[in-house]
VOPAGU-2260 file (C-alpha; in pm, 1 decimal, decimal comma):
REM VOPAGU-2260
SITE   aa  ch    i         X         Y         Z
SITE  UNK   A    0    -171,2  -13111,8   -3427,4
SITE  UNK   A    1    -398,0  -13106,4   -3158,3
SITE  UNK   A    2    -253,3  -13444,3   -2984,5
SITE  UNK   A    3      72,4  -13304,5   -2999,5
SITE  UNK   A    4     -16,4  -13038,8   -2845,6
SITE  UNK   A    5    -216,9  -13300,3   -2582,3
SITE  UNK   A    6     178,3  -13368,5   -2501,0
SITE  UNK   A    7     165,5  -13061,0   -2318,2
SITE  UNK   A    8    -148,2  -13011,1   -2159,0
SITE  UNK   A    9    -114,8  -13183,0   -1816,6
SITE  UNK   A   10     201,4  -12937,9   -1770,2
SITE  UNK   A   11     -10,5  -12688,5   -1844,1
SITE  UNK   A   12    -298,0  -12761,1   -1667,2
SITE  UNK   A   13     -78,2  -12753,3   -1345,9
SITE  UNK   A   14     118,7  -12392,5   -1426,6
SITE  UNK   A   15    -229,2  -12260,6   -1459,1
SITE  UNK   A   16    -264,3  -12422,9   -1103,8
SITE  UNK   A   17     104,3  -12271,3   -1001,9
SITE  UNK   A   18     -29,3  -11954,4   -1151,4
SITE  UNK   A   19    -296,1  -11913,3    -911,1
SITE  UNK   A   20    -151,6  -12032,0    -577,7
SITE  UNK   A   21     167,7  -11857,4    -648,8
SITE  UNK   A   22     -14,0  -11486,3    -693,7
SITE  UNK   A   23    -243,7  -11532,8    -379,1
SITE  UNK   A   24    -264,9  -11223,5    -162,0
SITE  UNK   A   25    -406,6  -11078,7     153,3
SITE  UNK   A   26    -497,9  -10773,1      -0,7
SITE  UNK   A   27    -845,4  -10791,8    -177,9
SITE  UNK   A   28    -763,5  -10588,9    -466,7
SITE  UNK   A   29    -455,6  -10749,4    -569,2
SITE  UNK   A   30    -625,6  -11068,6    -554,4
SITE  UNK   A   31    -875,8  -10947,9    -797,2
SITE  UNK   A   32    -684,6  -10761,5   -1006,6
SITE  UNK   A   33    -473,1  -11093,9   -1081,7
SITE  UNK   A   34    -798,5  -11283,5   -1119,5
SITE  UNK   A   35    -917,4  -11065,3   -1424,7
SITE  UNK   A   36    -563,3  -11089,4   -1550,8
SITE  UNK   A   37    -589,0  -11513,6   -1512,6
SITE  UNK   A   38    -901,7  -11490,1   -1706,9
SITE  UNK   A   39    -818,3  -11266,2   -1953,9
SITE  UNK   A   40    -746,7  -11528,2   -2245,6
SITE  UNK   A   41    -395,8  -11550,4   -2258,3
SITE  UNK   A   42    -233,1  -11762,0   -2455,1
SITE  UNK   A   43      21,1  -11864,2   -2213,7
SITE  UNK   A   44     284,0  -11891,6   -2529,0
SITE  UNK   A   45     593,3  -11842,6   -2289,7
SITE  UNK   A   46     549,7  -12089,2   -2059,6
SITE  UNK   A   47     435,3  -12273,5   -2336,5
SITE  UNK   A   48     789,3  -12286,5   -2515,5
SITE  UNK   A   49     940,2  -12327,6   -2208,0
SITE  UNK   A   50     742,2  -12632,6   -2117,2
SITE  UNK   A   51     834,9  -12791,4   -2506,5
SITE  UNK   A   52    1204,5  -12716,6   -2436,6
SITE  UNK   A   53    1229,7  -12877,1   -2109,3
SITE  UNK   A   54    1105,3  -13205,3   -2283,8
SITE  UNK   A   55    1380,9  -13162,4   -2520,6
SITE  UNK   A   56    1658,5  -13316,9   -2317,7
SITE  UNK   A   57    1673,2  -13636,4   -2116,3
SITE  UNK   A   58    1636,9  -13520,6   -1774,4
SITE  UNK   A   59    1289,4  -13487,6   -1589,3
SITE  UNK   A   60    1301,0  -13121,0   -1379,1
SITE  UNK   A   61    1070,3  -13114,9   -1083,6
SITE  UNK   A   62    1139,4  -12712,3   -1176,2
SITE  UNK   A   63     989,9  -12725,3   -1428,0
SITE  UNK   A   64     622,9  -12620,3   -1356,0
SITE  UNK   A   65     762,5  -12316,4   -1103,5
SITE  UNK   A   66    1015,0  -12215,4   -1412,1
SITE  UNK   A   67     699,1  -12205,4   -1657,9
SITE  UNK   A   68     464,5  -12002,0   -1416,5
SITE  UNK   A   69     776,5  -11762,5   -1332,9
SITE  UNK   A   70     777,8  -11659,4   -1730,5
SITE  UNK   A   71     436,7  -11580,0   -1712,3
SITE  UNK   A   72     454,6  -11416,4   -1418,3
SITE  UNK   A   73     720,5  -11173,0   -1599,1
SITE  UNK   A   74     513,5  -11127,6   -1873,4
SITE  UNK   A   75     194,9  -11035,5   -1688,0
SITE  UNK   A   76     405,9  -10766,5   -1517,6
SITE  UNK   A   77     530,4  -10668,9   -1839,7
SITE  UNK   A   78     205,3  -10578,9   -1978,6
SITE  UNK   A   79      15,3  -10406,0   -1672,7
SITE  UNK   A   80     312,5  -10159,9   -1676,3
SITE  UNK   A   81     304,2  -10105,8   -2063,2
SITE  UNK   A   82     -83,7  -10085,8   -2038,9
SITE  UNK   A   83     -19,4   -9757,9   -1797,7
SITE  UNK   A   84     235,8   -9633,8   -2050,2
SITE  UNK   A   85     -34,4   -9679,3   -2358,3
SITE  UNK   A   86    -272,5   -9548,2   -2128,3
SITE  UNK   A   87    -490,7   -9869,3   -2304,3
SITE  UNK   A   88    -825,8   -9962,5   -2169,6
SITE  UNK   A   89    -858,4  -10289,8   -2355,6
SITE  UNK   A   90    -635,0  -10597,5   -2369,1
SITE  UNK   A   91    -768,8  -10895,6   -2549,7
SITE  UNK   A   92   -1075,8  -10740,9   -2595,9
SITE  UNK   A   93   -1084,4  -10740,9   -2175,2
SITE  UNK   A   94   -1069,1  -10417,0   -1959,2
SITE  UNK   A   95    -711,7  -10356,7   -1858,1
SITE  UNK   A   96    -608,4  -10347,8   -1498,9
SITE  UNK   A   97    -499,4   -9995,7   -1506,6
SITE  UNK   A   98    -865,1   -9933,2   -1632,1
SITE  UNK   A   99   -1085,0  -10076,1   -1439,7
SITE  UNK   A  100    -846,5  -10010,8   -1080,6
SITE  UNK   A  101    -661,1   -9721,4   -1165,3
SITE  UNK   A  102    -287,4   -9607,0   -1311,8
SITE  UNK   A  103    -166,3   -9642,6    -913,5
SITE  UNK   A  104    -308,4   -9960,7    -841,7
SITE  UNK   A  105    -183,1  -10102,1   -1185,3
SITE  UNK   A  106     185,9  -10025,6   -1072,9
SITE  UNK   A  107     149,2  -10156,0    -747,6
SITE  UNK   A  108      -2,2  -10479,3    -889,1
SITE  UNK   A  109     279,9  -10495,2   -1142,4
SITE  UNK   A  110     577,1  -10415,5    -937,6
SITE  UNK   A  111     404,1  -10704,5    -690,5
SITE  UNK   A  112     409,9  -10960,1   -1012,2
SITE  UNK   A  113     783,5  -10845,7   -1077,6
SITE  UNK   A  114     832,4  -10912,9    -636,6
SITE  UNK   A  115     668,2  -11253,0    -695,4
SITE  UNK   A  116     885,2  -11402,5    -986,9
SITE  UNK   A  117    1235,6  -11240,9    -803,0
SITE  UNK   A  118    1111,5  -11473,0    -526,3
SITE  UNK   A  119    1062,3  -11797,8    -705,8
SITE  UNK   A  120    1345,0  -11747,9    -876,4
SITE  UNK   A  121    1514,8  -11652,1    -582,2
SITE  UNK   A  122    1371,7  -11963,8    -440,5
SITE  UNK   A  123    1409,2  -12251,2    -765,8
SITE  UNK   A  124    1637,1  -12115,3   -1021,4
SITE  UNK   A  125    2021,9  -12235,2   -1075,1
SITE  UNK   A  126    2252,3  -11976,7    -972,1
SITE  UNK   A  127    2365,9  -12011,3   -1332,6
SITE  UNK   A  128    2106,1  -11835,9   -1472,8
SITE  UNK   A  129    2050,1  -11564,0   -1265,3
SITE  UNK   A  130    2252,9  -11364,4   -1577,9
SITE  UNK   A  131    2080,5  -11457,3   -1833,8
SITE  UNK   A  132    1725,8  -11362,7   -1657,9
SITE  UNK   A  133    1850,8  -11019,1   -1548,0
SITE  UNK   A  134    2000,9  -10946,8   -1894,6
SITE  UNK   A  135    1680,0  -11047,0   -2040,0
SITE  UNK   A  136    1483,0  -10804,2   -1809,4
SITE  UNK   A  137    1728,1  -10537,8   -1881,2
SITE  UNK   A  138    1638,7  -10585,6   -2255,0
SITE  UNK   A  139    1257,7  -10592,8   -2213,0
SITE  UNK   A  140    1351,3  -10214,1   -2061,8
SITE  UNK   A  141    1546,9  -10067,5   -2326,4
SITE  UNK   A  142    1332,9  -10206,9   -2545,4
SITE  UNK   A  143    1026,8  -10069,3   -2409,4
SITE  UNK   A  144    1210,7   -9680,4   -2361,1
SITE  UNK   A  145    1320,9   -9724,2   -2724,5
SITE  UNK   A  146     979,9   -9729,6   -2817,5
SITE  UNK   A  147     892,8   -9459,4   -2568,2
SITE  UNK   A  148    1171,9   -9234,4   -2724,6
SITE  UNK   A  149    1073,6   -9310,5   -3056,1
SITE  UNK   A  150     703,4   -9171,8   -3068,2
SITE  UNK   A  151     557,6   -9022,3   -3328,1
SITE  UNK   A  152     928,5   -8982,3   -3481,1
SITE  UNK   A  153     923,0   -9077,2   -3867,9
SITE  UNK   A  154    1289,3   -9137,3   -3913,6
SITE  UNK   A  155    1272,2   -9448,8   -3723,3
SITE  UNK   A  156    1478,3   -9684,2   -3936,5
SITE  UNK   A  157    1407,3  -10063,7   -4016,8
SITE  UNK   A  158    1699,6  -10195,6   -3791,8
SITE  UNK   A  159    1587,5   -9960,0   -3495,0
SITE  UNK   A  160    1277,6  -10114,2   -3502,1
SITE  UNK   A  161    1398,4  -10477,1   -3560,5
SITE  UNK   A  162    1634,3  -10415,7   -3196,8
SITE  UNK   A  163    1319,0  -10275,8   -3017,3
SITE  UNK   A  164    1141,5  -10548,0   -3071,0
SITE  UNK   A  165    1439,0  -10790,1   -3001,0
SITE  UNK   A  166    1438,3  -10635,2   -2635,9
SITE  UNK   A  167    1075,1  -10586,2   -2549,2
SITE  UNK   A  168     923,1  -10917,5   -2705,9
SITE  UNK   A  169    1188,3  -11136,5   -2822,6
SITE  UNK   A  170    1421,7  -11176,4   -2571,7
SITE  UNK   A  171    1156,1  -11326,4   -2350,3
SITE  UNK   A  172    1087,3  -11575,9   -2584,6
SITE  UNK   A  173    1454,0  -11690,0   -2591,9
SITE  UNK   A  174    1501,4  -11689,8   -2239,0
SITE  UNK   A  175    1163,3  -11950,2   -2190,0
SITE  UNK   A  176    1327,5  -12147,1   -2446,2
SITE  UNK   A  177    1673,1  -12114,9   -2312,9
SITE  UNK   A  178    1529,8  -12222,4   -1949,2
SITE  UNK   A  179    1303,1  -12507,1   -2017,7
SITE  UNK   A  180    1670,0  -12644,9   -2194,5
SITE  UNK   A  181    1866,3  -12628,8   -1886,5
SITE  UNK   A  182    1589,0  -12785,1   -1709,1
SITE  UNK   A  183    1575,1  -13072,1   -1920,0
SITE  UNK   A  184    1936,2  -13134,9   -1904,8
SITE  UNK   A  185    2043,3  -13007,0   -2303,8
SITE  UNK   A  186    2389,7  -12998,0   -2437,1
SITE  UNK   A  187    2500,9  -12622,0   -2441,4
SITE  UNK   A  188    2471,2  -12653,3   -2819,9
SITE  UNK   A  189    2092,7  -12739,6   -2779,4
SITE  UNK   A  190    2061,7  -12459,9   -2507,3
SITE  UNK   A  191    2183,8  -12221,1   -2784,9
SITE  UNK   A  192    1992,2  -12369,2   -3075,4
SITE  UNK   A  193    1671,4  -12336,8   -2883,7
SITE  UNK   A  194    1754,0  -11975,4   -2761,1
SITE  UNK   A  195    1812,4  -11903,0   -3076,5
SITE  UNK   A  196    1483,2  -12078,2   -3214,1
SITE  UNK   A  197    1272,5  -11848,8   -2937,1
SITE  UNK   A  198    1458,1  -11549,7   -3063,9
SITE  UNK   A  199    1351,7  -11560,4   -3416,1
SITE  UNK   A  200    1024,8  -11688,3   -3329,5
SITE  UNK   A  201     966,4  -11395,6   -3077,6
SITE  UNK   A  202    1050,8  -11137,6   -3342,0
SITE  UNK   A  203     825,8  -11328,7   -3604,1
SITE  UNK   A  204     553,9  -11298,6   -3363,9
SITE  UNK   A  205     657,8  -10933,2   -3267,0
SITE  UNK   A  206     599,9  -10851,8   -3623,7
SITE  UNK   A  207     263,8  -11007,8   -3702,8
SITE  UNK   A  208     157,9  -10835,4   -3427,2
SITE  UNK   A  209     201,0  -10500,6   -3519,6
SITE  UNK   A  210      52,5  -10644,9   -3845,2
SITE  UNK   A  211    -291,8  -10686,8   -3703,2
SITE  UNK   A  212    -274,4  -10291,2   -3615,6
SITE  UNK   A  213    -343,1  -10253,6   -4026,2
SITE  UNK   A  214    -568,3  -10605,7   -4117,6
SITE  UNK   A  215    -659,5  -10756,6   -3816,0
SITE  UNK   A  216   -1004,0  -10844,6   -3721,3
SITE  UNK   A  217   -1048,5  -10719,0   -3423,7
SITE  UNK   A  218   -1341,0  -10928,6   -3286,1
SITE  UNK   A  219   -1087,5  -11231,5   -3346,2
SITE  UNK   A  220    -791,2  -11051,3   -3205,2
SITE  UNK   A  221    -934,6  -10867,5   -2897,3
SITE  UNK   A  222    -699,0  -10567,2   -3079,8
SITE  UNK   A  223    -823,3  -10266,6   -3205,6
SITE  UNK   A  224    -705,7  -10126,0   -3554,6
SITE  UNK   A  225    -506,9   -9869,4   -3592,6
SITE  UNK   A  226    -398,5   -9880,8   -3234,4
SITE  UNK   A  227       5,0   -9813,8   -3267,9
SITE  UNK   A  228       9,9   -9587,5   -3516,5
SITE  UNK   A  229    -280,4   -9344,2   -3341,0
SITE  UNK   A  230     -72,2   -9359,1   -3038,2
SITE  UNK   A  231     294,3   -9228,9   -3220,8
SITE  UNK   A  232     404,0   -9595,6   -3253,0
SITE  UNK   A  233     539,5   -9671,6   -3588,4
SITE  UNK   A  234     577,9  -10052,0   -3640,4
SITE  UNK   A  235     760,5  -10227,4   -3971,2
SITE  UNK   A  236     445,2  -10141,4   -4227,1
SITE  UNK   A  237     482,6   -9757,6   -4133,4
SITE  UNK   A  238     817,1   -9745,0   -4157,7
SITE  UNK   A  239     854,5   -9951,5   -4498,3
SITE  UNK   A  240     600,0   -9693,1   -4601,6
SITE  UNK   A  241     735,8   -9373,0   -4516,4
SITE  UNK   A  242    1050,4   -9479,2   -4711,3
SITE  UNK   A  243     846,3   -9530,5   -5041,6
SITE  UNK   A  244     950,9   -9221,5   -5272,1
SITE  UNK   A  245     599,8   -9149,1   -5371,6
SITE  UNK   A  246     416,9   -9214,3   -5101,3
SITE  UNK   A  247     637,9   -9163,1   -4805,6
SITE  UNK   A  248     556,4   -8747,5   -4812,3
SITE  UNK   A  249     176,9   -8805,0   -4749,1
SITE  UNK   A  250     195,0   -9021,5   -4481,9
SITE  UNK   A  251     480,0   -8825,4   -4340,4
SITE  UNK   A  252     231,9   -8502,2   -4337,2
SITE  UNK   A  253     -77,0   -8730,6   -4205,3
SITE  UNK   A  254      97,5   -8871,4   -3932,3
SITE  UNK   A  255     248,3   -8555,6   -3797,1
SITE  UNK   A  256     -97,1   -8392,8   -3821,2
SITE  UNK   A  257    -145,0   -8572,4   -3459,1
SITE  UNK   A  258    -421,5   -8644,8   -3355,8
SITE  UNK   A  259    -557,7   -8846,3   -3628,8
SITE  UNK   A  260    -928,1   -8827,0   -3714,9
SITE  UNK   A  261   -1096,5   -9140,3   -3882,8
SITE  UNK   A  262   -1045,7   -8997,2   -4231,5
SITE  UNK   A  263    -660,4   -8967,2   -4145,7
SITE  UNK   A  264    -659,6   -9296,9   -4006,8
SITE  UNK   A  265    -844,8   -9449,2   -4354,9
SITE  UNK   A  266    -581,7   -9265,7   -4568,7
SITE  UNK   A  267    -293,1   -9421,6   -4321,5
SITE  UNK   A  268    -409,3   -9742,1   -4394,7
SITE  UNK   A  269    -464,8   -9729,9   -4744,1
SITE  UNK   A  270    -114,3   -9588,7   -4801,5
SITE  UNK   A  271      71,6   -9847,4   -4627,1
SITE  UNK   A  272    -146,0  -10099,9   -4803,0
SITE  UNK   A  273     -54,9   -9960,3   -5167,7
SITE  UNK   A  274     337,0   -9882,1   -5061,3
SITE  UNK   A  275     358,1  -10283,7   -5021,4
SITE  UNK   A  276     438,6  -10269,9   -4633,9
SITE  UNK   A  277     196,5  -10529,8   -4521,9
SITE  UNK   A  278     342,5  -10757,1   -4774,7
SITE  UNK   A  279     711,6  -10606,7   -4683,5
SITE  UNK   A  280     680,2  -10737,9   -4313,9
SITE  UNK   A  281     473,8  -11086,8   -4389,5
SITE  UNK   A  282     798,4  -11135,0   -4587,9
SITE  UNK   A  283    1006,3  -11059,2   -4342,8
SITE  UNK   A  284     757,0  -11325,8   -4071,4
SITE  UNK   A  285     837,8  -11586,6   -4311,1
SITE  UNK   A  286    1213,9  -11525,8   -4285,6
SITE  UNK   A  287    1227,1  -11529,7   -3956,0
SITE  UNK   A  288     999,3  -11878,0   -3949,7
SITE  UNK   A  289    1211,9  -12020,6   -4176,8
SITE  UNK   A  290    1589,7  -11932,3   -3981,4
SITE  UNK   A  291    1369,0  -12059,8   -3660,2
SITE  UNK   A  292    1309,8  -12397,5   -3893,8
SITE  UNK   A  293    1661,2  -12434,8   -3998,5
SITE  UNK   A  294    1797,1  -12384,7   -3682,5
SITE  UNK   A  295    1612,6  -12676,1   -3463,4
SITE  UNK   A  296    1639,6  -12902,2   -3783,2
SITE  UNK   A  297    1970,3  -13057,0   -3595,4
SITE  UNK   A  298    1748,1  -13180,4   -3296,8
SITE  UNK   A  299    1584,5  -13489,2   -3254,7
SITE  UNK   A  300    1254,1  -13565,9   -3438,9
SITE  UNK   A  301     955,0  -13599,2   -3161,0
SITE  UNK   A  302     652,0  -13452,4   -3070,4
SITE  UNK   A  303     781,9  -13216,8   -2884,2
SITE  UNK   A  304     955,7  -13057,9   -3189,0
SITE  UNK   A  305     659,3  -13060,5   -3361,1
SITE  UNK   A  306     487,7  -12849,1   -3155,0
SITE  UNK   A  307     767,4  -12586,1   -3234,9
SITE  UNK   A  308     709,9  -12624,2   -3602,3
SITE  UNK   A  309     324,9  -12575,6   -3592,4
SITE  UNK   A  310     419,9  -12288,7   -3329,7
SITE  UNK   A  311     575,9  -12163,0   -3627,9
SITE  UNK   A  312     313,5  -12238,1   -3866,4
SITE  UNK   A  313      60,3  -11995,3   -3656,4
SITE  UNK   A  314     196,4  -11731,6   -3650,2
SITE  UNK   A  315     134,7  -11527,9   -3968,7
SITE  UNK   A  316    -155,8  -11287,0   -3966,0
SITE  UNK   A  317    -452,4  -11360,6   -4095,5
SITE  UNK   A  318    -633,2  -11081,6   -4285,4
């Protein structure tokens, strides 16, 4: 695994480089601001995927790098806005830009990320896909205000949730995958199969995620327990639980006894735990792995497209 992922790491190497050069400002405070964001231990997963895909095909992009760094670039902007929303002081176990500068400078310094990919994509993306970027954008947004509206609200149903997290995490996923195709010169049908591939992976990951927030370690993780659900944010375990007969009532009364003290959150967890939800939603991971597997089995066997199979093999939580 680790040479294939060697495949990658010269690409890599130099969006990390693009990364840097591109987000260079005159003002010391943006500058660093985005230097405790590059060194915050991201896993650079987006540009990633989007790196893999554009090795797919048989063309070579010279776009390629600036397309990887621009997802990133998206993503960081992304999460310094939803950090101000959560009102979060840790990221990855690192203080959060909003934090340590401020809820003013944090949207400044996002909105400037958001000005910086427009203008390399402005600047290196085909026309073409102008659409698809926008509509992806559009979907992190109504993603992210579904989850806004849908704080601390127990009816929150299983296919709400599974179209939240399409738009806010998801869709970003397909879109690297979708891009680093075009770049590399794919068939339409391989443009689709990959978008498709980031799609389920994104909700896969999406949902493991919100897994940790019940059995995650969080010196590993960098993410505290019990963060979503203290905050009104009721992710797939939650929900499975509240719709347990038995069980559902408690946790109905717990959770709308906001704000939670440490014996509420204990009983939270416990109840999920016993109503089956963690085991509900690593079902529902492997699902999604699996329609990701079947639906690149069609391409080409290479190294590249085993690096998307042990993406795949990573993701589920470990407890």
């Amino acid at each position: 695994m680790i040479n294939r992922y060697e495949l990658i790491r010269p690409s890599m190497d130099k969006v990390e480089a693009m990364l840097k050069s591109s987000l260079r400002s005159k003002h010391r405070i943006i500058n660093s601001a985005i230097k405790d964001l590059l060194e915050s231990g991201g896993k650079r997963l987006r540009p990633a995927l989007l790196v893999v895909c554009g090795n797919m095909g048989n063309k070579e992009s010279p776009r390629l790098i600036t397309m990887a760094a621009i997802v990133e670039i998206l993503h960081m902007a992304t999460l310094v806005h939803d950090d101000i929303i959560d009102d979060a002081l840790f990221r990855r176990g690192v203080t959060t830009v909003q934090a340590k500068w401020g809820k003013d400078i944090a949207v400044f310094l996002g909105d400037y990320l958001f000005s910086t990919a427009f203008a390399l994509i402005t600047d290196n993306c085909p026309v073409e896909n102008f659409g698809i970027i926008t509509k992806t954008l559009q979907n992190i947004c109504e993603g992210e205000i579904s989850q806004y509206e849908d704080r601390f609200s127990t009816d929150v149903s299983r296919i709400r949730y599974l179209k939240r997290i399409m738009g806010k995490t998801a869709a970003l996923f397909g879109l690297s995958c979708y891009l680093g195709a075009h770049e590399s010169g794919c068939s339409g049908q391989q443009k689709s199969i990959l978008f498709r591939y980031g799609i389920s992976l994104g909700m896969a990951f999406q949902i493991a995620d919100d897994v940790l927030d019940f059995i995650g370690d969080e010196q590993r993780t960098g993410k505290p327990k019990a963060n979503d659900f203290t905050q009104g944010i009721y992710t797939l375990p939650v929900i499975h639980a509240l719709r347990d007969k038995s069980l559902g009532p408690t946790l109905k009364e717990i959770l709308q006894s906001f704000p939670l003290d440490k014996n509420d959150i204990k009983r939270v967890i416990a109840i999920v735990q016993a109503s089956g939800g963690i085991e509900y939603s690593i079902d529902l991971i492997n699902r999604y792995i699996n329609r990701a597997v079947n639906t690149i089995n069609t391409l080409p066997d290479n190294g590249y497209k085993a690096i998307l199979i042990d993406l795949l093999d990573n993701i589920k939580p470990c407890r």
